[in-house]
ROLO-471903 format. One line per field, with one value per residue (C-alpha): residue number from 1; residue in three letters; x, y, z. Coordinates in nm, 2 decimals. Example, Ala and Ser with C-alpha at 12.3 -4.5 7.8 and 13.67 -1.06 7.14 Angstrom:
// ROLO-471903
rogu [1,2];
doza [ALA,SER];
east [1.23,1.37];
north [-0.45,-0.11];
up [0.78,0.71];
// end
This chain:
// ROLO-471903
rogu [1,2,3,4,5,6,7,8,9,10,11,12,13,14,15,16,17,18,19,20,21,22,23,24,25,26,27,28,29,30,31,32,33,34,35,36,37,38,39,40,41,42,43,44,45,46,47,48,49,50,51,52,53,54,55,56,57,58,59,60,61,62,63,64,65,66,67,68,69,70,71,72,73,74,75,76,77,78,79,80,81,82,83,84,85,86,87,88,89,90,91,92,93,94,95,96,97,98,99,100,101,102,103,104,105,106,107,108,109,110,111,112,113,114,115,116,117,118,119,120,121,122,123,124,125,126,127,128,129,130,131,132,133,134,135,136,137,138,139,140,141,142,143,144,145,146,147,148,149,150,151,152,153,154,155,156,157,158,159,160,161,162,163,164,165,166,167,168,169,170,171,172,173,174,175,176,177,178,179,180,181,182,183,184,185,186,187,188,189,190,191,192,193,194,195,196,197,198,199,200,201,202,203,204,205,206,207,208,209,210,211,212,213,214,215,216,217,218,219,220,221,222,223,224,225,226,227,228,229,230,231,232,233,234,235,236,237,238,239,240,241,242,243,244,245,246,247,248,249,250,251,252,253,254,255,256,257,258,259,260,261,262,263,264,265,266,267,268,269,270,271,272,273,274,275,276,277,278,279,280,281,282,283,284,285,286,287,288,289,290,291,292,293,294,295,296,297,298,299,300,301,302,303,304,305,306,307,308,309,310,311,312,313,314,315,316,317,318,319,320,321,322,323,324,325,326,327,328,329,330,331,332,333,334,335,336,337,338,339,340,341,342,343,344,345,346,347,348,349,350,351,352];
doza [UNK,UNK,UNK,UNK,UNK,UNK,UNK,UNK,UNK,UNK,UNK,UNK,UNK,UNK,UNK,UNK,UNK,UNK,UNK,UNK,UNK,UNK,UNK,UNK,UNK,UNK,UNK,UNK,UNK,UNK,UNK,UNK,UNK,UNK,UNK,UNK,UNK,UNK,UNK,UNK,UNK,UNK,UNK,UNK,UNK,UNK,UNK,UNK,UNK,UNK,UNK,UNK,UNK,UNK,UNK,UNK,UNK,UNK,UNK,UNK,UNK,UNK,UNK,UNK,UNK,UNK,UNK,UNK,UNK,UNK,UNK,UNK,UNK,UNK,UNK,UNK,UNK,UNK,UNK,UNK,UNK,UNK,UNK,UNK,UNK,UNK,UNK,UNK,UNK,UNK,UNK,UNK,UNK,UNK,UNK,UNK,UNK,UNK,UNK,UNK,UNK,UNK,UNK,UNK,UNK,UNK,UNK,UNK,UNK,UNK,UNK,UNK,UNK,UNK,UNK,UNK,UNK,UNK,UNK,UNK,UNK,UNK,UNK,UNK,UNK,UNK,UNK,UNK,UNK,UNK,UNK,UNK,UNK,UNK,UNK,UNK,UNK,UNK,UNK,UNK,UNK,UNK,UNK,UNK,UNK,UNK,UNK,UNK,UNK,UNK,UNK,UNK,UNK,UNK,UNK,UNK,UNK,UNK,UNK,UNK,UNK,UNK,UNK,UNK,UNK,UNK,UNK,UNK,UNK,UNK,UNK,UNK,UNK,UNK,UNK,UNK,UNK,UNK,UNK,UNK,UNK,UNK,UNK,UNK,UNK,UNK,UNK,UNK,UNK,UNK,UNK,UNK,UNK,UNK,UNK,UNK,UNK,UNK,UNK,UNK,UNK,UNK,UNK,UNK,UNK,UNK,UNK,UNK,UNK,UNK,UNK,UNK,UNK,UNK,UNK,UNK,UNK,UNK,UNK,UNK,UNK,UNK,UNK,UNK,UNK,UNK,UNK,UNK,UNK,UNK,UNK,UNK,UNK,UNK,UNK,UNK,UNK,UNK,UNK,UNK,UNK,UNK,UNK,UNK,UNK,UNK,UNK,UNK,UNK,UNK,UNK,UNK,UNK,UNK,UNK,UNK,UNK,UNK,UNK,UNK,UNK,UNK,UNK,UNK,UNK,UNK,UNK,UNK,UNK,UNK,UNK,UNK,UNK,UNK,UNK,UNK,UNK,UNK,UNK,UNK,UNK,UNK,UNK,UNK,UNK,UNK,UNK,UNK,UNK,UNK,UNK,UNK,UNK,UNK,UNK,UNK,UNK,UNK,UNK,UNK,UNK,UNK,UNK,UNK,UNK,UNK,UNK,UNK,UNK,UNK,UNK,UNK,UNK,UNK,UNK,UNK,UNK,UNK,UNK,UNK,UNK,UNK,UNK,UNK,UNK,UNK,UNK,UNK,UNK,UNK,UNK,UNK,UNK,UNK,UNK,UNK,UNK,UNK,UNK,UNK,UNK,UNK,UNK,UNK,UNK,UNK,UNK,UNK,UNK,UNK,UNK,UNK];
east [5.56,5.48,5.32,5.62,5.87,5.64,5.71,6.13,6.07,5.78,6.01,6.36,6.06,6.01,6.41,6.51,6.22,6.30,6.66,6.59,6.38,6.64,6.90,6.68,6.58,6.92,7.06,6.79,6.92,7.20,7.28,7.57,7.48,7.32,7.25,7.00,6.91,6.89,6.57,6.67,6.66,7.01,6.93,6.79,6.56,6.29,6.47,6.38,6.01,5.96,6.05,5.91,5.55,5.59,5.59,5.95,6.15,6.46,6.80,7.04,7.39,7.61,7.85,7.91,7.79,7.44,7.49,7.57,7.24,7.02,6.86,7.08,6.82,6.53,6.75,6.90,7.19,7.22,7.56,7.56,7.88,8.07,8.32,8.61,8.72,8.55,8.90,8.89,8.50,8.46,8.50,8.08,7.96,8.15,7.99,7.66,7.65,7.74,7.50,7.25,7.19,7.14,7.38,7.32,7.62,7.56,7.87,7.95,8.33,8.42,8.67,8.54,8.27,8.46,8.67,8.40,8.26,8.61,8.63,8.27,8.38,8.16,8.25,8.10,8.27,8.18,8.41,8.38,8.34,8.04,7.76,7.54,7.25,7.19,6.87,6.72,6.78,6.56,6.64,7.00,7.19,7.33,7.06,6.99,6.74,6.85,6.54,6.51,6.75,6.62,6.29,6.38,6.20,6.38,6.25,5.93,5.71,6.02,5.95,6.24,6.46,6.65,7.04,7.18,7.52,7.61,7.82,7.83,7.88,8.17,7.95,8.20,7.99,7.70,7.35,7.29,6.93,6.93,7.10,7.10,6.95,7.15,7.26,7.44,7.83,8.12,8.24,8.57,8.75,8.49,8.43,8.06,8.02,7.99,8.32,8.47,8.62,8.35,8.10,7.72,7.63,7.40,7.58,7.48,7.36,7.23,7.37,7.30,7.53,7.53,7.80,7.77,7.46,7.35,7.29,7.52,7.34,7.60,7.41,7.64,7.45,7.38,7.19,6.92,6.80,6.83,6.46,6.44,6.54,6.33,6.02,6.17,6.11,6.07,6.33,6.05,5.93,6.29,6.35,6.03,6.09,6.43,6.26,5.90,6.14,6.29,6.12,6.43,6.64,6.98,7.08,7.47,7.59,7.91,8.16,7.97,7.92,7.82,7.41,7.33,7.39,7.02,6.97,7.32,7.16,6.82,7.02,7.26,6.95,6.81,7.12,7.18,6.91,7.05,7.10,6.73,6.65,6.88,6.74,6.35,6.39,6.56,6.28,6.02,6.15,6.23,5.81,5.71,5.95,5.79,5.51,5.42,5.69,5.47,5.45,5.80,5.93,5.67,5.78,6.11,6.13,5.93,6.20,6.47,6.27,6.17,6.23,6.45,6.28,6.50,6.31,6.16,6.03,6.10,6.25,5.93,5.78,5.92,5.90,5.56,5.51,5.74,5.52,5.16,5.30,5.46,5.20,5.35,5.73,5.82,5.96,6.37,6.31,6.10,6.41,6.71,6.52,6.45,6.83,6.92,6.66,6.81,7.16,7.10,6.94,7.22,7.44,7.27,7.23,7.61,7.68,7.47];
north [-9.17,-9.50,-9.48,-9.64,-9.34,-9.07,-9.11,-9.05,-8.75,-8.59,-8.63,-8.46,-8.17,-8.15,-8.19,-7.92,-7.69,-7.68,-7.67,-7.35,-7.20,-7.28,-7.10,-6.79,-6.78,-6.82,-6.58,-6.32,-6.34,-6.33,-6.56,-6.22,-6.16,-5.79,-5.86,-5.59,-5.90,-6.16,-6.27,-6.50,-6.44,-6.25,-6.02,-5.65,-5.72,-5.62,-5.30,-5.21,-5.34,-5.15,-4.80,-4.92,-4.96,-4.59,-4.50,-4.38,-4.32,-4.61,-4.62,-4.93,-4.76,-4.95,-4.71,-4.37,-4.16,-4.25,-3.97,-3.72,-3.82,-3.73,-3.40,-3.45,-3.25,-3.52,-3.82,-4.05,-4.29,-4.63,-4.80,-5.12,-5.25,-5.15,-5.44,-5.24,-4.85,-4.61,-4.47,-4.18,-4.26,-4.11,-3.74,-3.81,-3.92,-3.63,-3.36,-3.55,-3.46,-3.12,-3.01,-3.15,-3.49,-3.78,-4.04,-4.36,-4.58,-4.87,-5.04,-5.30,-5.48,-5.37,-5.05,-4.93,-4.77,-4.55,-4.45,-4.36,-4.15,-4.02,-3.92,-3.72,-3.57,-3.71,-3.75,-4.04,-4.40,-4.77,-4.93,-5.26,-5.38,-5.67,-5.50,-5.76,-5.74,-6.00,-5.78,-5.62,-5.83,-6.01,-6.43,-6.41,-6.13,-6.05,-5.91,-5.60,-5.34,-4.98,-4.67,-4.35,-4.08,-3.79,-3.69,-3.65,-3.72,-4.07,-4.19,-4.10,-4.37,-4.60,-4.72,-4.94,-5.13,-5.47,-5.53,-5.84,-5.90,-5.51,-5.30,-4.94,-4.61,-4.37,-4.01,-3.72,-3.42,-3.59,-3.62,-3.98,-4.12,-4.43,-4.61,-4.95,-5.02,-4.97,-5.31,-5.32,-5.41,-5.43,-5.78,-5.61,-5.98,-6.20,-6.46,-6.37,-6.35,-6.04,-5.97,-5.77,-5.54,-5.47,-5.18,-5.20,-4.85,-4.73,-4.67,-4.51,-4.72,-4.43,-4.11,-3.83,-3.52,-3.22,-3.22,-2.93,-2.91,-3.23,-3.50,-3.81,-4.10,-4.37,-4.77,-4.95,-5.25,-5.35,-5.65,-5.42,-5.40,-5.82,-5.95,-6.15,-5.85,-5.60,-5.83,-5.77,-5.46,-5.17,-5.25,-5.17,-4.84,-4.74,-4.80,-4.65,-4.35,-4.27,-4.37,-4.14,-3.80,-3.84,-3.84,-4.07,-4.38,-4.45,-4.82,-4.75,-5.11,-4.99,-5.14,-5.44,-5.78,-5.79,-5.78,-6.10,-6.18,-6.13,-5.78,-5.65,-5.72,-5.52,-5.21,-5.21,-5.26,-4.95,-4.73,-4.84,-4.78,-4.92,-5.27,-5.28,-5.23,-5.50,-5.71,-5.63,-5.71,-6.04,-6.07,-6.03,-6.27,-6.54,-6.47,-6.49,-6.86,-7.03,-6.92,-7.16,-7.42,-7.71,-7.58,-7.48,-7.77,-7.94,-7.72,-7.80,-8.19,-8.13,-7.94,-8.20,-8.50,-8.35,-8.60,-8.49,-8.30,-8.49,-8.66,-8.96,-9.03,-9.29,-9.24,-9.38,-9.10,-8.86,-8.93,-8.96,-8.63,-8.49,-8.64,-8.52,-8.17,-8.14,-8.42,-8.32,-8.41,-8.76,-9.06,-9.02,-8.61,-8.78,-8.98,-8.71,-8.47,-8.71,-8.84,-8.49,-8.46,-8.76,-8.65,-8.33,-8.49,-8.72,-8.44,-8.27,-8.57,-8.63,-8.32,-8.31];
up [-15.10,-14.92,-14.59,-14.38,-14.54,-14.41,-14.04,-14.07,-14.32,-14.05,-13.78,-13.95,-14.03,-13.66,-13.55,-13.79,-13.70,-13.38,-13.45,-13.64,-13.35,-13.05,-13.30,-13.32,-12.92,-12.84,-13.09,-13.01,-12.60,-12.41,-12.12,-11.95,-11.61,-11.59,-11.96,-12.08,-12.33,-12.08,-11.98,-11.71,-11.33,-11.36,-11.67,-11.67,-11.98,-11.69,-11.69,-12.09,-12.02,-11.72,-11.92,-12.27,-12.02,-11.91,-12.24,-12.18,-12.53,-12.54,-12.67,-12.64,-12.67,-12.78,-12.89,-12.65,-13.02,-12.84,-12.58,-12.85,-13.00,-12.72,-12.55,-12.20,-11.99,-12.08,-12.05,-11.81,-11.93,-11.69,-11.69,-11.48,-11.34,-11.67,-11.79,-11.92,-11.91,-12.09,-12.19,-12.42,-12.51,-12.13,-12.30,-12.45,-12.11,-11.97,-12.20,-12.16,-11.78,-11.77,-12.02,-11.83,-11.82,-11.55,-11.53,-11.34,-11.24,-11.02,-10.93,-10.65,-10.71,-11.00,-11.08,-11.41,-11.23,-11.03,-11.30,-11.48,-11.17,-11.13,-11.53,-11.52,-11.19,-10.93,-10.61,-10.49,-10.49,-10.40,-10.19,-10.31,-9.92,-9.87,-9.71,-9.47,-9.23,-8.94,-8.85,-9.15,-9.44,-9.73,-9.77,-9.59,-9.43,-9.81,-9.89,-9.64,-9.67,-9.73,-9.63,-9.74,-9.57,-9.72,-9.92,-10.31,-10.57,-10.66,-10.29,-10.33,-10.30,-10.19,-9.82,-9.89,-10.12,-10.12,-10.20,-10.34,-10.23,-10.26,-10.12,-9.98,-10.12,-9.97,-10.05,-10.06,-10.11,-10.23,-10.05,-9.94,-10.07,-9.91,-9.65,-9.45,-9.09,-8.79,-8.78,-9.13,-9.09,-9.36,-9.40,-9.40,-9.38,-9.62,-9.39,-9.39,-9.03,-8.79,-8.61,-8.33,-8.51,-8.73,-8.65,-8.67,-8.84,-9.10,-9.45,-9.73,-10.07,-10.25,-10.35,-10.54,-10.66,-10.92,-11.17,-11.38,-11.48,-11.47,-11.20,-11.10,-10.86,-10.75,-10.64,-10.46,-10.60,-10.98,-10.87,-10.74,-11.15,-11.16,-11.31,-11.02,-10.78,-10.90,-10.74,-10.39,-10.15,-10.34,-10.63,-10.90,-10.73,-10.73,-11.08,-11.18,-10.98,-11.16,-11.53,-11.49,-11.44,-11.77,-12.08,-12.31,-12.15,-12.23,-12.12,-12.19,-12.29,-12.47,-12.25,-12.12,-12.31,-12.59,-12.74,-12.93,-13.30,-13.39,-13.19,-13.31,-13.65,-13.61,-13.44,-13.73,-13.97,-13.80,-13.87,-14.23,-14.50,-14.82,-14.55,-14.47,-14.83,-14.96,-14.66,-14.70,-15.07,-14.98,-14.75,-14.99,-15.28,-15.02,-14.90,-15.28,-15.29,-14.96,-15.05,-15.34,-15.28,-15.41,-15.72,-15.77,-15.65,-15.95,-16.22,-16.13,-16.12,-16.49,-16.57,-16.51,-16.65,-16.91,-17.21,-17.52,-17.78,-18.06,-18.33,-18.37,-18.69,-18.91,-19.29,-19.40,-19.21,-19.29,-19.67,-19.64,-19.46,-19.78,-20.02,-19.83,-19.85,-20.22,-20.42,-20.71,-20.64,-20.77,-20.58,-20.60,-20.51,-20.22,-20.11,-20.13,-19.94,-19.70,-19.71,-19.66,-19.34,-19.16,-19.21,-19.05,-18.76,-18.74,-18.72,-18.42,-18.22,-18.25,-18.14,-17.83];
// end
């Protein structure tokens, strides 16, 4: 190919290269807020790293079977801010907790969670009230600090940790964990400003209950597990403290947005045999393809200009080819077998 052609055919390579790649990064993630595949600020991917580095077994459930699949007294399921109601699928999550397992729901605005807490019977609620700090907060009074209220082995370690916009938890019968400072006020009115008739008290974040025989604890902030969250206070202590007392994780994503088209794929994949054999072995002949395509590509532009095989020779010959092989025929026995040759040849070139 000429020199001057080379440059436009490099540079479509490199456009649909990178085309390809963008369409795989961006089908591989997810862009939801709280996303447990979102990578950005406002994802939670931080939240599979952080118990795939404690060497903590992990399940993304994406269907509520995934607590029927799991030993409940080894494992504790995390639902952040869930999207829609659990509905009827609540009966799994139900059965999870009484047998024994720990169930993590951090809610802040949203109702789902406290139907779900309602549905498992826990007794805790978030009230959905903005929580701020004048005094002890982290970048703004949004973001107020919450201690330790009580020693318990999901505080230990925790001096402190940091809320993004959250709310507070009303506890019922169950033991607050951690709480705000004194000078923590519901923005009962939104107007983001301390009022008269607001009240400077401490209020609980952080609860913890029995139900059955397992163990509910209520954060009245899902933003605590942001990526960019977990860097602040003792976020990342908190998590870790909840993650190194169970030996499985269950990041319940069944009723929030969905995982992205290429993850959705591998977890199916995962589930279905004969699909990841059909896929390797697809795989594997599409491996074998690329894996000589100048050579293919060769053998098949021979294969289309390849010229006819019809014949070429002459009646002359051809007769004299006749006459080299049977020396003892004479000349007109020559001719009509060669008369006969050429019709035939004819024939088949009229019918291609």
């Amino acid at each position: 190919m000429p020199k001057d052609r080379s440059y436009p055919r490099l540079l479509l390579i490199v456009l649909v290269a990178t085309l390809a790649l963008t369409l795989v990064v961006a089908a591989g993630t997810s862009s939801a807020s709280l996303g447990a595949y979102n990578p950005a600020w406002d994802g939670t991917s931080e939240v599979r790293a952080a118990a795939q580095a404690n060497g903590t077994e992990t399940t993304i459930a994406r269907n509520v079977s995934a607590y029927r699949a799991v030993a409940p007294d080894r494992t504790v399921a995390v639902a952040l801010s869930p999207d829609e109601s659990y509905g009827e699928d609540v009966h799994a999550v139900r059965s999870f907790v009484r047998s024994g397992g720990t169930l993590v729901v951090a809610e802040d605005y949203g109702t789902h969670g406290n139907e779900l807490l309602a549905a498992v019977g826990a007794e805790a609620r978030v009230t959905g009230t903005p929580l701020r700090d004048e005094q002890r907060a982290g970048p703004s009074p949004a973001f107020p600090r919450a201690t330790a209220t009580t020693n318990h082995t999901y505080t230990r370690g925790v001096d402190g940790i940091m809320l993004n916009h959250g709310s507070v938890v009303e506890p019922g019968n169950a033991t607050p964990l951690l709480a705000s400072s004194e000078f923590s006020y519901l923005d009962t009115n939104g107007n983001g400003e301390l009022d008269d008739t607001e009240v400077l008290e401490r209020r609980p974040v952080v609860t913890v209950e029995s139900v059955g025989e397992g163990t509910v604890l209520v954060i009245s902030d899902p933003s605590l597990f942001l990526n960019s969250m977990l860097e602040r206070s003792d976020n990342a202590a908190f998590l870790q403290a909840i993650i190194s007392t169970h030996n499985h994780v269950l990041l319940d994503i069944s009723h929030t947005n969905a995982v992205p088209p290429l993850v959705a794929a591998r977890l199916a994949l995962q589930q279905s045999g004969v699909a990841a054999f059909v896929v390797g072995s697809l795989s594997v002949l599409a491996l074998i393809v690329l894996s000589q395509p100048v050579g293919l590509l060769e053998r098949l532009r021979a294969w289309r200009t390849q010229p006819s095989q019809s014949p070429t020779l002459s009646n002359n010959d051809i007769a004299a080819s006749i006459q080299a092989r049977h020396p003892d025929w004479d000349t007109q026995r020559v001719e009509r077998v060669t008369n006969s040759l050429m019709k035939r040849r004819g024939k088949r070139e009229s019918d291609d």
